[in-house]
C-alpha positions as CSV (number, residue, x, y, z in Angstrom):
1,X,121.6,226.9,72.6
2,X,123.9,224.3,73.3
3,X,121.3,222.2,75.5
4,X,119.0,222.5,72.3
5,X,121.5,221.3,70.2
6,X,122.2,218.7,72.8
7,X,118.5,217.6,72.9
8,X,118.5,217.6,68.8
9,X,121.9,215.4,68.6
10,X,120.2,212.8,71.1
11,X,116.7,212.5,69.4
12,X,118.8,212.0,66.1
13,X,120.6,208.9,67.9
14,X,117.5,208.1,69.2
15,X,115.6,207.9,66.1
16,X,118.2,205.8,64.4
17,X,118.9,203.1,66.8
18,X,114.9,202.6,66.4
19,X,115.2,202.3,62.7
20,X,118.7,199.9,63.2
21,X,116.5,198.3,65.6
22,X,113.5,197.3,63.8
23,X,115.8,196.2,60.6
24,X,117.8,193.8,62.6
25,X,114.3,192.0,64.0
26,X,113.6,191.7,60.2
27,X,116.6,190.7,58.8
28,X,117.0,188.2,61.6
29,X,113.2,186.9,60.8
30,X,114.1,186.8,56.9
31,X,117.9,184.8,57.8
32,X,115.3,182.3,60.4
33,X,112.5,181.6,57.5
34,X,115.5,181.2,54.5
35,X,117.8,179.5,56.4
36,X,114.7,176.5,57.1
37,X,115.4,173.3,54.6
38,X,112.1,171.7,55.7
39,X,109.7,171.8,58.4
40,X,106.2,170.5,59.9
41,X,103.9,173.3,60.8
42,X,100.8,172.7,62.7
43,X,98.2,174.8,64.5
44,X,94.1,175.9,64.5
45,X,92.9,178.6,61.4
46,X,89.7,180.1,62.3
47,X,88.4,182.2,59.1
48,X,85.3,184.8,59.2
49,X,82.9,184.7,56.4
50,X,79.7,187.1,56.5
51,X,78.4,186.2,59.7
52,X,80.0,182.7,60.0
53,X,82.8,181.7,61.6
54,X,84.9,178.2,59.7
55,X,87.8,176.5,62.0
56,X,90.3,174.2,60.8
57,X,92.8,172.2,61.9
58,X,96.0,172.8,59.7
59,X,98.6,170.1,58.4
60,X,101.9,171.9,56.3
61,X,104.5,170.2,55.2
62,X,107.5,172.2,52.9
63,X,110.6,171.2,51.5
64,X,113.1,173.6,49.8
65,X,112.6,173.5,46.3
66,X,108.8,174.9,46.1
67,X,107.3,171.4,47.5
68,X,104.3,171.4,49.4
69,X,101.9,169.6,51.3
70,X,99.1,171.3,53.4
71,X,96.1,169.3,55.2
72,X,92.8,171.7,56.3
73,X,90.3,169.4,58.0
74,X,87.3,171.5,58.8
75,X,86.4,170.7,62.3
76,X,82.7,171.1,62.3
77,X,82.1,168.1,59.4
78,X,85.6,166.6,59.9
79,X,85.9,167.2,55.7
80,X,89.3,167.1,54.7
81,X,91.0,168.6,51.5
82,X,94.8,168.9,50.6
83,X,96.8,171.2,49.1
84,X,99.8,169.4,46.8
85,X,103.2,170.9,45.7
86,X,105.3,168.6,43.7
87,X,107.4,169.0,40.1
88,X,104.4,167.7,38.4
89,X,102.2,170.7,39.3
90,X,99.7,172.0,42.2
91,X,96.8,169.4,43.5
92,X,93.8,170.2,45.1
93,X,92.7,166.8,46.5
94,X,89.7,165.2,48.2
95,X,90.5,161.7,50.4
96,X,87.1,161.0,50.9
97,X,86.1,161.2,47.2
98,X,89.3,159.6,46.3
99,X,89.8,162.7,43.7
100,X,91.8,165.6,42.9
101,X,92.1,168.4,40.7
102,X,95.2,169.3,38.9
103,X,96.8,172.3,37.3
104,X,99.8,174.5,36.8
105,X,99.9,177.3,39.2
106,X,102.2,179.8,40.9
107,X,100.7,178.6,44.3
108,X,101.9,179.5,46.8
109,X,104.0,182.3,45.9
110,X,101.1,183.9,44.0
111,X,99.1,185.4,47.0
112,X,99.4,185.3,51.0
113,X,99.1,182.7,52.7
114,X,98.7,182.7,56.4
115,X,100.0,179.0,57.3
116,X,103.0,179.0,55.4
117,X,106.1,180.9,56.3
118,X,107.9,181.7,52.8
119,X,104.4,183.9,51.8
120,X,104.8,185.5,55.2
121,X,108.2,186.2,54.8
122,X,107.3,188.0,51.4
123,X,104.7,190.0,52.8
124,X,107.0,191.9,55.0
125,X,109.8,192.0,52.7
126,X,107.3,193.4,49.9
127,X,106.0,195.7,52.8
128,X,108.3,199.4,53.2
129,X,106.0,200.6,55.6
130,X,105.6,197.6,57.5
131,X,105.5,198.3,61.4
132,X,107.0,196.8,64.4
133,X,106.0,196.9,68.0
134,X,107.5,194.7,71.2
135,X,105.4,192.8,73.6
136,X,107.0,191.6,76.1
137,X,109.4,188.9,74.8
138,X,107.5,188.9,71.4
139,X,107.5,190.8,68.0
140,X,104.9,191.7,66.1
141,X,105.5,192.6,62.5
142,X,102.4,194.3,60.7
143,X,102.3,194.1,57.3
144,X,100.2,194.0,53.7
145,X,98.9,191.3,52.6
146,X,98.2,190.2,49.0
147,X,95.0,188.5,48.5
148,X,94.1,188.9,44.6
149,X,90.4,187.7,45.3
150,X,89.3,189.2,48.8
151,X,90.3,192.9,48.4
152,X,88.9,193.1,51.8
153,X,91.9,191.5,53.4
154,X,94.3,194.4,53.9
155,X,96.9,193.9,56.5
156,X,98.2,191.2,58.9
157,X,100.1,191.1,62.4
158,X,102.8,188.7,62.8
159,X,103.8,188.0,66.2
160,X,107.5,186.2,66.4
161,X,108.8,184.5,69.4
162,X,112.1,184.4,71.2
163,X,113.2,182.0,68.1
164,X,112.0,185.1,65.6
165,X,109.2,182.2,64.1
166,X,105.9,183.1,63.8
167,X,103.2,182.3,66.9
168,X,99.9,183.6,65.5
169,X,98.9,185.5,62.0
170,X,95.9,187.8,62.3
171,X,94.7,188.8,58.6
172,X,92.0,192.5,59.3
173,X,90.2,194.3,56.9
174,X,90.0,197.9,56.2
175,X,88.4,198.5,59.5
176,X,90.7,196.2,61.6
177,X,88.0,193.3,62.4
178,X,89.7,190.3,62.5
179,X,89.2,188.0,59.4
180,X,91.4,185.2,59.4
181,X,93.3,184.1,62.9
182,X,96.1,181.7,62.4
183,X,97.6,180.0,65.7
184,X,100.7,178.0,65.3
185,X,100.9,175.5,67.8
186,X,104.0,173.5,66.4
187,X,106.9,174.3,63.9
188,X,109.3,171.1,63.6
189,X,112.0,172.0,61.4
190,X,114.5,169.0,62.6
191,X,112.1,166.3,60.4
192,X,113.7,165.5,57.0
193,X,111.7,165.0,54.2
194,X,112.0,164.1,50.5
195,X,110.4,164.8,47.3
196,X,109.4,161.3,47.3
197,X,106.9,162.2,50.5
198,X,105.4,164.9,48.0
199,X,104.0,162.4,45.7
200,X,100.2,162.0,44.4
201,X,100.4,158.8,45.4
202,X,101.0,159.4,49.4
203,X,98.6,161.5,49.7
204,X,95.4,159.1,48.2
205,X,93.9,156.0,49.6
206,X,93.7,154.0,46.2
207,X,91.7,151.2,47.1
208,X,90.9,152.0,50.6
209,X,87.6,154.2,49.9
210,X,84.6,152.3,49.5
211,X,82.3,153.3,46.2
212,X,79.2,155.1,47.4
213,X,75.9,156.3,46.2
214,X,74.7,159.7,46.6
215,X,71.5,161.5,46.6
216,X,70.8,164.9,47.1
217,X,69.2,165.5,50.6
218,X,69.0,168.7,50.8
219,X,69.1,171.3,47.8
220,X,71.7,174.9,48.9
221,X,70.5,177.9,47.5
222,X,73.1,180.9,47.9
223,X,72.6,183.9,50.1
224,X,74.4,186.3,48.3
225,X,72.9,187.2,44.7
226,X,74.3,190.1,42.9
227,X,72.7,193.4,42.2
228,X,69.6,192.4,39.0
229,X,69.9,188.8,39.2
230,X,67.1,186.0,40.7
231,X,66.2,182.6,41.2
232,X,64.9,181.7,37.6
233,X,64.5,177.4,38.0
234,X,65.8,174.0,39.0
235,X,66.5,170.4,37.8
236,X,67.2,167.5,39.5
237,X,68.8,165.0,37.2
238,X,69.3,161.2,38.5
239,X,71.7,158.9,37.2
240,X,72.5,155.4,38.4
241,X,74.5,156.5,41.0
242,X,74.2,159.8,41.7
243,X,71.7,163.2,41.8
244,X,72.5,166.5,40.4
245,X,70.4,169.9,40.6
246,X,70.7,172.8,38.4
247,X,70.1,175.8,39.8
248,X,69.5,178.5,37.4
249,X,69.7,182.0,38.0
250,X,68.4,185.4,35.5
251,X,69.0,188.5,35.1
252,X,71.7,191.1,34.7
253,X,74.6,188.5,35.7
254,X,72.9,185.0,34.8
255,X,74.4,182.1,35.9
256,X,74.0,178.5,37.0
257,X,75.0,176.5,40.1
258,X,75.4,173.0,39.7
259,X,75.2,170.8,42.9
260,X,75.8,167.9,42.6
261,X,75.6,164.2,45.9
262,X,79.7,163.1,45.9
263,X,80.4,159.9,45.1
264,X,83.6,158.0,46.3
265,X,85.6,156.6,43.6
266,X,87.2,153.2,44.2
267,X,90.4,154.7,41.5
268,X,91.6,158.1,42.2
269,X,90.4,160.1,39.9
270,X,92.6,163.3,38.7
271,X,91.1,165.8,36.4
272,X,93.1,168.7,34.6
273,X,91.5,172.2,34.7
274,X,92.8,175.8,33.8
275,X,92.9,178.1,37.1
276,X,94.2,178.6,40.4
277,X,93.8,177.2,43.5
278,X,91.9,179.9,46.4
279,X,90.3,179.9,49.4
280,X,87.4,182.4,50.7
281,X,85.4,181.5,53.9
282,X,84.5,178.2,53.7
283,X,85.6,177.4,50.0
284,X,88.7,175.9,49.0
285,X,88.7,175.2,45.3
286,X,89.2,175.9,41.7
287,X,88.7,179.3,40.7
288,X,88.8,179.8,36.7
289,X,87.9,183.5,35.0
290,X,84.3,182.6,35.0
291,X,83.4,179.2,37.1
292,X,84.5,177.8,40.4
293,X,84.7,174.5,41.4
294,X,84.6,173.2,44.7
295,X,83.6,170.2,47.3
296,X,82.2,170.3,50.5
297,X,80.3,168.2,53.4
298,X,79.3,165.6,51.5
299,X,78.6,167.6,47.8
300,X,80.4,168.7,44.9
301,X,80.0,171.8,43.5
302,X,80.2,174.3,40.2
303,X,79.3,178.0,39.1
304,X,79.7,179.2,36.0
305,X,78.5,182.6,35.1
306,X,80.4,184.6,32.2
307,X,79.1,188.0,33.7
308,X,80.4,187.3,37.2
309,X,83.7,188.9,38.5
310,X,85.9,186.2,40.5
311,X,85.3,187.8,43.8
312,X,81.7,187.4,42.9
313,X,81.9,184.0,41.9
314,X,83.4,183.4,45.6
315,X,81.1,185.6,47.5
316,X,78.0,183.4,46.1
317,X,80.1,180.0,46.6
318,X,80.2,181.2,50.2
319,X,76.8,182.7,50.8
320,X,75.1,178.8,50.6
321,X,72.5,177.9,52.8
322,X,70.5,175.1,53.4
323,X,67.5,177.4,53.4
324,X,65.0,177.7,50.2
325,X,64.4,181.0,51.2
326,X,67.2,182.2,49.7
327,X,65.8,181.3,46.2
């Protein structure tokens, strides 16, 4: 009896310096992440989509006080877009077509985000059944994640080093396939910035992109059509400077893709819109309750389609192909 109640006194301690254990790897991951002022993160984002497979090269830049600078340069096309955070509001900006979107936004705080630390941070805090294993000299933290329009994104692994910063971010689905791998290759936190460095103005090249013509050289048809709806038509519409198709599609959730050859403007141009900034596969836009806007490889593009759910407004963003097949 007195073994047993030996053996049962043990497990007990057992048990608890486990639990002590895994709080004090949190609490010193949440003192690490709120105790960083400022700080240059840097690494490779690879992101799956269907059967596609999108890497980026990833820029951040944060300064206490909600301000935000993140670079994603796609490295197939080299296509660059930026994500701004400044007192004036949220920016999604394009430096090859010298324009930008603008709106008010709770971005980044608003969803997870798996290249910036503070939305990392909230995921585990938010989490009371996150888990924690060793490897090694590492930690990983698993966690859920919040991703308002890709319910398929579930849960994440965190994997701290010696410093308790993070090393790589795996986002899974339900099943546990990989979905989006983040690899930190750099976090500077010695570099001081200002508000100043988070202006509209740093992040444009007014006067250094050269007006260009566009035309459309190949029309995209998406993949992905939901359940009762088909190709219907198309116009191409030519301007001075530009071409523009409209795809139209019919049925039990109409809508209409606009495509449309991007022009460089010699001003920057910054236009106000209603919505939030997301980012689903390949897109990285403005998503609105029934339209998304977005620009890629050389084109601009817009859905509208009152009938369409936002996730489905994303899934046929993502599901274009330069194959007429699809029509």
């Amino acid at each position: 009896m007195k073994k047993f109640l030996l053996l049962v006194i043990l497990s007990i301690f057992l048990i608890a310096g486990c639990g002590k254990k895994e709080e004090t790897i949190v609490k010193d991951f949440e003192s690490t992440i709120k105790g960083i002022k400022s700080y240059n993160l840097v690494g490779d984002m690879v992101i799956a989509s269907n059967e596609d497979k999108y890497s980026y090269n990833v820029d951040v830049t944060y300064l206490d006080g909600g301000y935000y600078k993140v670079s994603l340069v796609n490295k197939e096309n080299n296509h660059e877009q930026i994500i701004l955070k400044n007192s004036d509001g949220v920016y999604v900006i394009t430096p090859s077509l010298n324009k930008s979107f603008k709106f008010q936004s709770e971005w980044p705080t608003n969803s997870s985000q798996s290249y910036i630390l503070e939305t990392l941070l909230n995921d585990v805090m938010n989490d009371s059944e996150r888990g924690i294993e060793k490897n090694k000299d590492e930690y990983v933290i698993t966690s859920k994640v919040n991703y308002p329009n890709n319910k398929e994104l579930v849960s994440q692994d965190i994997t701290l080093d010696s410093n308790y910063l993070p090393k790589s971010i795996v986002v899974k689905n339900s099943s546990g396939i990989e979905q989006i791998t983040m690899n930190i290759t750099k976090i500077d936190t010695k570099t001081k910035y200002d508000k100043e460095y988070f202006l509209l103005s740093n992040c444009i090249k007014e006067g250094e992109v050269t007006t260009t013509t566009g035309s459309l050289e190949d029309i995209v048809y998406p993949m992905y059509l939901p359940s009762g709806t088909t190709y219907s038509g198309e116009e191409v519409i030519t301007n001075e400077d530009s071409e523009r198709v409209i795809l139209t599609y019919t049925g039990v959730k109409p809508f209409i893709l606009i495509e449309e050859a991007s022009v460089a403007s010699e001003n920057h141009e910054t236009t106000a819109v209603s919505g939030e900034v997301v980012q689903y596969g390949n897109i990285l836009g403005v998503l609105t309750e029934t339209s998304l806007n977005w620009a890629n490889n050389g084109k601009e593009y817009y859905i509208i389609g009152d009938d369409l759910s936002k996730e489905e407004l994303l899934q046929i963003a993502s599901s274009t192909a330069t194959v007429a097949i699809s029509k």
